[in-house]
N, C-alpha and C positions, 0 to 999 in steps of 0.2 A: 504494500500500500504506500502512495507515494504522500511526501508533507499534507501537499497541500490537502489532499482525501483523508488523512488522520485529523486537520485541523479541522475539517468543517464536521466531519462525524464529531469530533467534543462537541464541535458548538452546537450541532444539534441535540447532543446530549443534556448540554446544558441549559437549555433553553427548552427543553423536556422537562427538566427536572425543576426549572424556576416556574415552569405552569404551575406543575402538580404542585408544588408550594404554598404560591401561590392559593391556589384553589383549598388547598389541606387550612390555611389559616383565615381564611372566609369563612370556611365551615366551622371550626372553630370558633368563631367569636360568634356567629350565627346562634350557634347552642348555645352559650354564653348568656349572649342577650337575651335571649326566649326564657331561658332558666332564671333571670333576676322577675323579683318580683317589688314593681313599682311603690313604694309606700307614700306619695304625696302626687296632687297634680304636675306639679316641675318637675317628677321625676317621670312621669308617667310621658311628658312632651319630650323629655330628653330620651329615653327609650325611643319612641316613635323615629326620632328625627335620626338615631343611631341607627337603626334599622332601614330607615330611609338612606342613609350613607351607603351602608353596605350593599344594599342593591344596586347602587350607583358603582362601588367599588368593583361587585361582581361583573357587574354590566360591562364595565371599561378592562376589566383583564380578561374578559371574551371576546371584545374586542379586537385587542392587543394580540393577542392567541392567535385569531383570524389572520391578524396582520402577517403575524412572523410565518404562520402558514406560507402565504402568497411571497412573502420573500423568499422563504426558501425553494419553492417551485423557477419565482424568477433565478438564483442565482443555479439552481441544477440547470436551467435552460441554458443560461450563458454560459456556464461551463462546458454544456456538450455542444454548445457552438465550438465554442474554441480549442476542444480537442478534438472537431473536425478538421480543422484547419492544418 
């Protein structure tokens, strides 16, 4: 396997392993949040509005996901361009 095919299997590795992360501590504070139990109005809107975060948070690292997707399709393309060549 030549550098440069070692290098981009890490980075896909790596960037495998920062999803799942990623997603592992979403879920986590997911449960979190659900298990407190609110004892005043203020805290009651503070929950809400944490909950509302993390769906934003979830939202934008599915995103993100999506993205690095389509990059790595783009740079496999250019590559077997250029070891056509």
């Amino acid at each position: 396997m030549s550098l440069k095919k070692a290098e981009i299997s890490l980075s896909k590795n790596f960037y495998y392993y920062i999803q799942k992360t990623i997603f592992t501590y979403i879920q986590g504070l997911q449960e979190i949040i659900s298990n407190l139990k609110p004892r005043t109005l203020t805290e009651k809107r503070r929950m809400q509005l944490a909950k509302q975060h993390l769906r934003e948070v979830k939202r934008f690292a599915r995103k993100m996901q999506n993205d690095i997707g389509v990059l790595q399709e783009k740079l496999n393309i250019l590559e077997e361009s250029t070891g056509d060549e």
